[in-house]
C-alpha positions as CSV (number, residue, x, y, z in Angstrom):
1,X,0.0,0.0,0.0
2,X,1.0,3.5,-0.4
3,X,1.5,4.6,3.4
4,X,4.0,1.6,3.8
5,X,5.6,1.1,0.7
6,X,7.2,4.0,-0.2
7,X,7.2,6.5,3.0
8,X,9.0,6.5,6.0
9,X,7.2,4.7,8.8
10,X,6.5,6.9,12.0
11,X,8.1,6.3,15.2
12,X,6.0,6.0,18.6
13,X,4.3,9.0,20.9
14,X,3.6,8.7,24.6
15,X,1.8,10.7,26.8
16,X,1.6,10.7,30.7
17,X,-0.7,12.5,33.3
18,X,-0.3,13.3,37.3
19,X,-3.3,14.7,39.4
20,X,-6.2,14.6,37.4
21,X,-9.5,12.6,37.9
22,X,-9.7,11.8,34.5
23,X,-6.3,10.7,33.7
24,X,-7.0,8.0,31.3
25,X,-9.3,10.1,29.4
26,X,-6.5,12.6,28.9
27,X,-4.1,10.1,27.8
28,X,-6.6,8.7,25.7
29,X,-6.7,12.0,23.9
30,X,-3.4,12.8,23.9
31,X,-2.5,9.5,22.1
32,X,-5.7,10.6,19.5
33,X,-3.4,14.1,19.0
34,X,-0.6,11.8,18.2
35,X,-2.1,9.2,16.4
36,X,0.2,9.9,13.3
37,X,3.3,9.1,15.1
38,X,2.3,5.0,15.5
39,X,-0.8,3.2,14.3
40,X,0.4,-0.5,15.0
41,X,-0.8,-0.3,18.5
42,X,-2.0,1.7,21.7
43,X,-2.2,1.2,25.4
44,X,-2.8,3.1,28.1
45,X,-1.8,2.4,32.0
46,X,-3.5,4.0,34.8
47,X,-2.9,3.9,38.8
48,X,-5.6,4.6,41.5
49,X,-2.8,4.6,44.3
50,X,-3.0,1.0,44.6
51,X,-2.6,-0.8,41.7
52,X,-1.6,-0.5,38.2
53,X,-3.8,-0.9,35.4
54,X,-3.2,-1.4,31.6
55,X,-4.8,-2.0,28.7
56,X,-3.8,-2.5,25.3
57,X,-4.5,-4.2,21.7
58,X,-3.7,-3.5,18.7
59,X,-5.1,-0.7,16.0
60,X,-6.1,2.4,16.0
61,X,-6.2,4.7,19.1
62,X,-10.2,5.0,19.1
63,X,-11.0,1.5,18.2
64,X,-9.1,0.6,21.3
65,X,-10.8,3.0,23.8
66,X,-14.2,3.8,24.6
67,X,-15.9,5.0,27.4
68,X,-16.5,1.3,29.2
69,X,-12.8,0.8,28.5
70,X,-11.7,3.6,29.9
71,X,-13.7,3.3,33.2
72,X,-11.7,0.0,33.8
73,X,-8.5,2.6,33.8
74,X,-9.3,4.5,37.2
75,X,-7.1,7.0,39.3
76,X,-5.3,10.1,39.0
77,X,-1.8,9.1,37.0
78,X,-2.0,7.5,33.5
79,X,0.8,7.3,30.9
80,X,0.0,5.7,27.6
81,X,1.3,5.1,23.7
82,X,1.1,4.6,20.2
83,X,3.2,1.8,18.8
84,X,5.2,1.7,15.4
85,X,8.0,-1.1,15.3
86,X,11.3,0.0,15.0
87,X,12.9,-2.7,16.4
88,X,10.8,-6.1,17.8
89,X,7.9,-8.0,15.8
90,X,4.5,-6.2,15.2
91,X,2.7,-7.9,17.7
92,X,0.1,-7.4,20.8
93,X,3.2,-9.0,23.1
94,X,5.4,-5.7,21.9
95,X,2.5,-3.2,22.5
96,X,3.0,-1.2,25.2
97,X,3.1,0.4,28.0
98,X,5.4,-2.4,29.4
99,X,4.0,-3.0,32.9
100,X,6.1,-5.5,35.2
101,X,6.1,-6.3,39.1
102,X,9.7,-6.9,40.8
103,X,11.7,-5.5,43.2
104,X,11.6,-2.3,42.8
105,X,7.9,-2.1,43.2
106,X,5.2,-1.8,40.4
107,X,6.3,-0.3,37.0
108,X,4.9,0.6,33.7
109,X,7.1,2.0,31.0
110,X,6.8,3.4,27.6
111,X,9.4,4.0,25.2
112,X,10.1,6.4,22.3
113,X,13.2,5.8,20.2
114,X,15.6,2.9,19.5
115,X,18.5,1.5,21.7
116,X,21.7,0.8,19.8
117,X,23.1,-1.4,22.4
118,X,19.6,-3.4,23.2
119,X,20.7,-6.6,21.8
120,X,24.0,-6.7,23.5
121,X,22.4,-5.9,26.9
122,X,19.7,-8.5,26.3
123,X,22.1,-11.5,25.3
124,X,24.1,-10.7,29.0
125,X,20.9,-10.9,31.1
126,X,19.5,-13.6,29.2
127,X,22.8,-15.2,30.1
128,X,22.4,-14.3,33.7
129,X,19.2,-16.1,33.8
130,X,16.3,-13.2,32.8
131,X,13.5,-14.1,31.4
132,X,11.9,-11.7,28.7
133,X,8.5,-11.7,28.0
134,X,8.6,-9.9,24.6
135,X,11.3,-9.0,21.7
136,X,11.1,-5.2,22.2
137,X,14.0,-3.3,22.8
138,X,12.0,-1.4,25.3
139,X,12.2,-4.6,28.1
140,X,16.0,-4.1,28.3
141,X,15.4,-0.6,30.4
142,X,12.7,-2.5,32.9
143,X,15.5,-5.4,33.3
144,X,18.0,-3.0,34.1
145,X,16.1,-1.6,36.5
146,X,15.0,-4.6,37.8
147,X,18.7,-5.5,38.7
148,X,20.0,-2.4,39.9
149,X,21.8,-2.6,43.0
150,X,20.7,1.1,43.7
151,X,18.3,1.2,46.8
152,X,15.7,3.2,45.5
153,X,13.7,3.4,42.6
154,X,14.8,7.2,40.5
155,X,18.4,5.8,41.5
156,X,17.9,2.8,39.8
157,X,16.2,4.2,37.3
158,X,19.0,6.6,36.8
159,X,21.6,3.8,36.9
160,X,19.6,1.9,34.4
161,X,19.3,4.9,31.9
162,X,23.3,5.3,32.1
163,X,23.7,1.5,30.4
164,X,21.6,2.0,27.1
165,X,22.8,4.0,23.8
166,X,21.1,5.4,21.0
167,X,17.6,7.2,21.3
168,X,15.0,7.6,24.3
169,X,12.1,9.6,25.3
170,X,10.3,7.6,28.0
171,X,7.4,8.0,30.4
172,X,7.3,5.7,33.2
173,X,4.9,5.5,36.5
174,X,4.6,3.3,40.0
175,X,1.5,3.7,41.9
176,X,2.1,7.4,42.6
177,X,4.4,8.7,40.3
178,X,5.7,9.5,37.0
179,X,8.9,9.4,35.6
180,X,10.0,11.1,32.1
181,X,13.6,11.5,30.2
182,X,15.3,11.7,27.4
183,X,18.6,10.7,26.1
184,X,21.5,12.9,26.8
185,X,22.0,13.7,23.0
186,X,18.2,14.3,22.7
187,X,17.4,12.6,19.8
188,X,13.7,12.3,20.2
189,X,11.4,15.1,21.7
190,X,9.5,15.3,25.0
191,X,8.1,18.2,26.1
192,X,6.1,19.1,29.5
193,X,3.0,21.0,30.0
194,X,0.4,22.3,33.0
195,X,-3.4,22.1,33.6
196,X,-3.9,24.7,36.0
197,X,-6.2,23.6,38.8
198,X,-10.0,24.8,38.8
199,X,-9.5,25.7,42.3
200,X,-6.8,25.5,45.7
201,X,-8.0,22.6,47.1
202,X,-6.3,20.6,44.5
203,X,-3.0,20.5,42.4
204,X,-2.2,21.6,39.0
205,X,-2.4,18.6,36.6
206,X,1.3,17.9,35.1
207,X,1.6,16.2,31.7
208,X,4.0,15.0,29.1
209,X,4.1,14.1,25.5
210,X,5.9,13.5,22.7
211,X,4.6,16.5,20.7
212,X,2.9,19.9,22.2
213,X,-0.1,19.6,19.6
214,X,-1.5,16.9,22.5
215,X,-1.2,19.6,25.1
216,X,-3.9,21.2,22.8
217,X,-6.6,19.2,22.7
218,X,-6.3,18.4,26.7
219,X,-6.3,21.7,27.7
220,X,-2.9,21.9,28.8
221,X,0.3,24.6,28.4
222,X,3.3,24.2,27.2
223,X,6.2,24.7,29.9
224,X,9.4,23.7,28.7
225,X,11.3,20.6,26.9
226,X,12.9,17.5,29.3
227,X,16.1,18.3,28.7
228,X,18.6,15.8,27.6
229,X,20.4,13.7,30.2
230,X,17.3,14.8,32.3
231,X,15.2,12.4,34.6
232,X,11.7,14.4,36.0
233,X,9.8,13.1,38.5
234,X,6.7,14.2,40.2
235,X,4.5,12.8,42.9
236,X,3.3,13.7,46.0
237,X,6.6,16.0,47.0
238,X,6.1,17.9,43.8
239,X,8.0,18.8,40.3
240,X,11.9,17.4,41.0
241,X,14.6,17.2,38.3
242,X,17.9,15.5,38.2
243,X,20.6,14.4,36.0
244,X,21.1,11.1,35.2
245,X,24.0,11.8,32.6
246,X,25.8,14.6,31.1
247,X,24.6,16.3,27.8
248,X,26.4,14.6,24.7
249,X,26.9,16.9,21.4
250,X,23.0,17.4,21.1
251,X,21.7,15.0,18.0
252,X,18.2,15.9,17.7
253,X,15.9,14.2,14.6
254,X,15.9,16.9,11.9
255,X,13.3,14.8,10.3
256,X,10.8,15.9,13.1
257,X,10.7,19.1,11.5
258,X,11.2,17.7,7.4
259,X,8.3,15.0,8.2
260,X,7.1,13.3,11.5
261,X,5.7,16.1,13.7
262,X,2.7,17.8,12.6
263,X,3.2,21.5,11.8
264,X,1.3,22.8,14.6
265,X,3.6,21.1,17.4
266,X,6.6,23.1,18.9
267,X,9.4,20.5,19.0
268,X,13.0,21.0,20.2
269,X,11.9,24.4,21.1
270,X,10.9,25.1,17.2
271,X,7.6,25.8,15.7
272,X,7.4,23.0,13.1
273,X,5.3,25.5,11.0
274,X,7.8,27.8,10.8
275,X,10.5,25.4,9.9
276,X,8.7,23.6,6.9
277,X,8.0,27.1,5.8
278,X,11.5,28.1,5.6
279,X,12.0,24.4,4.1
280,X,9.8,25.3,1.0
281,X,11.1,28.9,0.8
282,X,15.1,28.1,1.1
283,X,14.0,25.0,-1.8
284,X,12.2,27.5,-3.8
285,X,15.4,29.6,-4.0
286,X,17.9,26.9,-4.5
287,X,15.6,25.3,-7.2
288,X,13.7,27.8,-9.0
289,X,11.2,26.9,-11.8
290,X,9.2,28.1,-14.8
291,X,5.5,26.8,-13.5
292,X,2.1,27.9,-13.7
293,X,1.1,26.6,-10.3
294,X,2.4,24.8,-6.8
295,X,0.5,21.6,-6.0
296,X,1.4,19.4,-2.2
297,X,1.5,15.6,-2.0
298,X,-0.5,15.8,0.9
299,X,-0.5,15.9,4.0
300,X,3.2,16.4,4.4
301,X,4.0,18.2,1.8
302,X,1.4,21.0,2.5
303,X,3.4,23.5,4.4
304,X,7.1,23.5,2.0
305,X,4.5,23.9,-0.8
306,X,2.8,27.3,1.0
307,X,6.5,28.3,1.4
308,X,7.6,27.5,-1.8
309,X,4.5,29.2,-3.7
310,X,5.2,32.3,-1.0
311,X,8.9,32.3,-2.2
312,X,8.3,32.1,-5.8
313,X,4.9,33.8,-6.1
314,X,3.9,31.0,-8.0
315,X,0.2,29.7,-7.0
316,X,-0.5,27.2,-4.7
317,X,-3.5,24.9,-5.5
318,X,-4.5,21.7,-4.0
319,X,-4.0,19.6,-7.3
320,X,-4.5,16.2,-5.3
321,X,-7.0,15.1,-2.8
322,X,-6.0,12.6,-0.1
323,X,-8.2,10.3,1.2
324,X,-8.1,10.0,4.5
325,X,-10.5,6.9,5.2
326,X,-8.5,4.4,3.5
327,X,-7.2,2.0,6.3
328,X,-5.6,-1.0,5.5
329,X,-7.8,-2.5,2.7
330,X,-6.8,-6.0,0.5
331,X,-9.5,-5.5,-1.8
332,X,-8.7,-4.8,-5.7
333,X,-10.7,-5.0,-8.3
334,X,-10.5,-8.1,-10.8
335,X,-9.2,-6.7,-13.9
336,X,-5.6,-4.9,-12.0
337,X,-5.9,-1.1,-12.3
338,X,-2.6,0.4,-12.4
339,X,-0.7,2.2,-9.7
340,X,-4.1,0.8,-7.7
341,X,-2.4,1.6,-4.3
342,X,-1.8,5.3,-4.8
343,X,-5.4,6.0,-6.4
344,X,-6.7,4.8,-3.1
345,X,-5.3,7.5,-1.3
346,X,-4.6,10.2,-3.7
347,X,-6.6,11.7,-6.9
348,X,-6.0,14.4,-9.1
349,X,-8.2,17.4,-9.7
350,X,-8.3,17.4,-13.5
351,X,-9.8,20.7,-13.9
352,X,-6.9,22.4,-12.4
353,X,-4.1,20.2,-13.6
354,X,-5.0,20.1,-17.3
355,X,-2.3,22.0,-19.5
356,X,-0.4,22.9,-16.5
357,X,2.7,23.2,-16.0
358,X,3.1,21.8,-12.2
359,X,5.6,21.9,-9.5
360,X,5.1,19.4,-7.4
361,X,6.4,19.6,-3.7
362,X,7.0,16.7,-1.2
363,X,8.8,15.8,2.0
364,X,10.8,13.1,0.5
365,X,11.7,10.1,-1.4
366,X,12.2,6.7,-0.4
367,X,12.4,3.8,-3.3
368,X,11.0,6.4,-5.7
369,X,8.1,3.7,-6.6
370,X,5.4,6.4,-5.2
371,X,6.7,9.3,-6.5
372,X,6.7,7.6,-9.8
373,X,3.4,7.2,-9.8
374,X,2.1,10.1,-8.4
375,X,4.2,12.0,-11.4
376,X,2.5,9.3,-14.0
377,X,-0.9,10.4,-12.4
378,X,-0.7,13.5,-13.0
379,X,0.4,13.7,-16.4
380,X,-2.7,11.5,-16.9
381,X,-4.5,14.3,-15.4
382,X,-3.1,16.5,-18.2
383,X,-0.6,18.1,-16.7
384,X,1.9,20.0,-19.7
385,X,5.1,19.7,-17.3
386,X,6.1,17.9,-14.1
387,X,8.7,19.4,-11.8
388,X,9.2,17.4,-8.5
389,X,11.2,19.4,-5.7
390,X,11.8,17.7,-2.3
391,X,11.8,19.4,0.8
392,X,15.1,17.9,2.2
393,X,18.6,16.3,0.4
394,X,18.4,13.3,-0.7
395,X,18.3,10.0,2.0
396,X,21.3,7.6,2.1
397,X,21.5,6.1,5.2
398,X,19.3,3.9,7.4
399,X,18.4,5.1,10.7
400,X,19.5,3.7,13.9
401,X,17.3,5.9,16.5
402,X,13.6,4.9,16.3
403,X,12.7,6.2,11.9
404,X,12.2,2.9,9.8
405,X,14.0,3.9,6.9
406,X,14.7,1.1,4.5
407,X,18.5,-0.3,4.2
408,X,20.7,0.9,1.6
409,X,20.4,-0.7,-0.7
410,X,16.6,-0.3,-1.2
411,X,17.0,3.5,-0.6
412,X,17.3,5.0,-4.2
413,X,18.8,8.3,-3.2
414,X,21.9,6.1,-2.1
415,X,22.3,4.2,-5.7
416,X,20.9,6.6,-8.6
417,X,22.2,10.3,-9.1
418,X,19.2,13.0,-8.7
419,X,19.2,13.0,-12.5
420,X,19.0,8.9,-13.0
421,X,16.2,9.7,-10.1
422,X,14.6,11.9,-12.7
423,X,14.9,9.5,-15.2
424,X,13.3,7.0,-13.5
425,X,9.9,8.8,-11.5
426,X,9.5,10.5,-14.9
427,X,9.3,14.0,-14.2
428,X,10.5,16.8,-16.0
429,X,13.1,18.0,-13.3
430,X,13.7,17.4,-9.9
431,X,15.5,18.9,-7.3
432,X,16.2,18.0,-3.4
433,X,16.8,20.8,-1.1
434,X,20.7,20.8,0.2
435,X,21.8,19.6,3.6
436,X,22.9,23.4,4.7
437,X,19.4,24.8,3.5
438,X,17.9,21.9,5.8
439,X,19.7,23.2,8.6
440,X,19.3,26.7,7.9
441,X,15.3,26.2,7.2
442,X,15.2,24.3,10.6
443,X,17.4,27.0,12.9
444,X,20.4,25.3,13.5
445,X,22.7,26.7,16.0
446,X,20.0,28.8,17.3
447,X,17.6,26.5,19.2
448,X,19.5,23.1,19.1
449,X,22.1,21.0,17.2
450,X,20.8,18.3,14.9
451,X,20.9,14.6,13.4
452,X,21.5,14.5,9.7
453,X,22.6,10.5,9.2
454,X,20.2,9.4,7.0
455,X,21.4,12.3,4.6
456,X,25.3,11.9,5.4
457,X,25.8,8.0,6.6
458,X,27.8,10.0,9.5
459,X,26.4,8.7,13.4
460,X,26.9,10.5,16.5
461,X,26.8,6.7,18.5
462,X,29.3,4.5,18.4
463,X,27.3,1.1,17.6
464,X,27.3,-1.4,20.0
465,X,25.6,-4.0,18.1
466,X,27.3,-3.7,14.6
467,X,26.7,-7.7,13.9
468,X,23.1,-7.2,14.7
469,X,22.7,-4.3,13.2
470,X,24.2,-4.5,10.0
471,X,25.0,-1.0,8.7
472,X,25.4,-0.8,4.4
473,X,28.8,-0.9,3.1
474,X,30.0,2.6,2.9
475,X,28.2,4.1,6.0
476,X,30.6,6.0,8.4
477,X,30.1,4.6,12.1
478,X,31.3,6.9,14.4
């Protein structure tokens, strides 16, 4: 299908709640706000004080929830997520939160990123006699902690975090508290927000999530980022920070900004709307074009496209419609209709297409099968001329820190030149925007320092697990 073939596959959100009533129902909606960051599976754990509840399955946030569901989640704290596999099988026994009993009390745990060391760490323990329960890289961190000879719980915790490499943004909660930290490069976002109390007899509501656009829907403001290397914890004391590492050369996902977060988030201290903006403007200046009008592969290419029509004063027009009600579907038609999968989810507006000559904008591309076929559509449509310019240089690399982006080999960016690229999706030109427009667009240097190794093959971790892991000839580990 068209969502899994030829696009990068979203990574995971999680949310988490303290001192609300209705803590479940918030999670529930903040998972719905990040619904586009995981669709394999969702789960939500809740604590009354006493005992810690779960429940999760695989789908769709709201075909897993509803109102009789969520009344089985009681009490005040919650955390919850939405599940994409980077690394473990797509299956219920992966889906999380991750809730275990053991010695350091009742835990649940979820997990946004990608360990690079996971597999090492898992062989030792096995070794030593642990049992795991699924094949997530996420169990590793609850083992860890598990076997810490630390005497309490954010000590252990702490200790635990200082073992794993590679990328982390993690919620976590015992009966009456959460947890949340990121990696001390601070590759993946987390951000924290408030819901001020309706009056003094109780406490303001404290919440996390992977993306601000939740803090939206529940009500909630943004206050500031967890900072990398940093472990918050609140509970009945209060708001408490520590360090459980030093900051590393900050790494944070440029791709947050090029693709995953939606444009109405605020993510490593960076309006994402602002940032795919400046994508589409810096892309319209480095690859200017004779066109008649500026039409988005939807959704993500939406915003570059604004900015690049902005830039060029060329017009924007939606020339294809996304449908957005698609799903997973396995049904085709007898006789085969050609580029089936793409017409499900995309068709051209004739009637603005027809004799045009058409820049095309989008966020990126993977095999180049898609964007093939999207070109071939609409030329069908009548378009005169087809100019594809991509919002971002062109992907090499796999990534090691919680994207699935295919391996080398299969990424066409790292075997055909832009113009064999051309060539081969059948458009009239095409143009990727350059690595130092990307970081320009995006603010490096002004808010934070970024990732760029699936555009360079060059890794801020050393990898652990180079056996398992199995970079491409010709990928600098580092």
């Amino acid at each position: 299908m068209f969502s899994s073939e030829d696009k990068f596959r979203e990574e995971c959100g999680v949310v988490a709640v303290y001192a609300n009533p209705e803590a479940s129902k918030l999670a529930y909606l903040g998972l719905h706000a990040l619904q586009h960051r995981g669709q394999e599976s969702a789960g939500i754990a809740s604590s009354d004080g006493n005992t810690v509840f779960v429940h999760k399955a695989m789908g769709l946030v709201m075909d897993i929830f509803d109102e009789e569901t969520l009344l089985r989640l009681p009490g005040s704290i919650a955390i919850g997520h939405n599940r994409y596999s980077t690394t473990g099988d797509s299956a219920l026994l992966n889906a999380q939160p991750i809730r275990v009993d053991c010695n350091k009390g009742m835990i649940a745990l979820a997990h946004n990123g990608n360990l690079v060391n996971a597999n090492e760490i898992r062989s030792r323990l096995e070794k030593a006699g642990s049992i795991f329960q699924t094949t997530s890289d996420t169990e590793v961190i609850v083992h860890l902690i598990a076997q810490s000879r630390e005497q309490t719980l954010p000590d252990a915790i702490a200790d635990a975090l200082r073992r794993i490499e590679g990328a982390f943004s993690l919620v976590m909660m015992t009966r009456d508290r959460i947890f949340a930290a990121r990696d001390p490069r601070g590759f993946r976002p987390l951000a924290m927000g408030r819901i001020p109390a309706p009056d003094s007899t109780r406490a303001d509501t404290i919440v996390f999530a992977s993306e601000s656009c939740a803090f939206d829907l529940i009500g909630a403001t943004f206050e500031r980022d967890v900072k990398p290397g940093e472990m918050v914890i609140v509970g009945p004391e209060g708001v408490h920070s520590r360090y459980f590492a030093e900051q590393k050369k900050q790494s944070a996902c440029i791709f947050e900004h090029v693709y995953f977060s939606r444009p109405d988030s605020r993510i490593f201290g960076r309006s994402v709307q602002l940032s795919r903006d400046l994508l589409g403007r810096q892309l319209a200046r480095e690859a200017p074009v004779n066109a008649d009008i500026v039409v988005p592969v939807p959704d993500s290419g939406v915003t570059a496209a604004l900015g690049f029509a902005s830039e060029s004063g060329i017009e924007f027009r939606f020339g294809l419609i996304r449908n957005h009600y698609v799903g997973r579907t396995f049904i085709e038609p007898e006789q085969r209709v050609r580029d089936f999968g793409v017409k499900l989810k995309l068709n051209p507006v004739r009637s603005l297409l027809d004799g045009q000559r058409v820049v095309l904008i989008d966020d990126s591309i993977v095999r180049g099968t898609t964007s093939r076929k999207i070109v071939r559509m609409v030329r069908d449509a009548g378009a005169r001329e087809v100019h594809l310019r991509i919002s971002c240089p062109p992907t090499i690399s796999p990534c090691y820190y919680g994207v699935d982006i295919p391996t080398k080999d299969q990424l066409i960016g790292a075997n055909k030149s832009v113009e064999q690229i051309r060539e081969y999706i059948g458009a009239d030109s095409l143009a990727y925007l350059s690595l130092d427009g990307m970081r320009v667009a995006c603010g490096e240097g002004e808010t934070t320092a970024y990732c760029t190794a699936c555009y360079t093959g060059h890794y801020p971790t050393e990898f652990v697990d180079v056996k398992d892991i199995k970079p491409a000839a010709g990928l600098v580990v580092k």
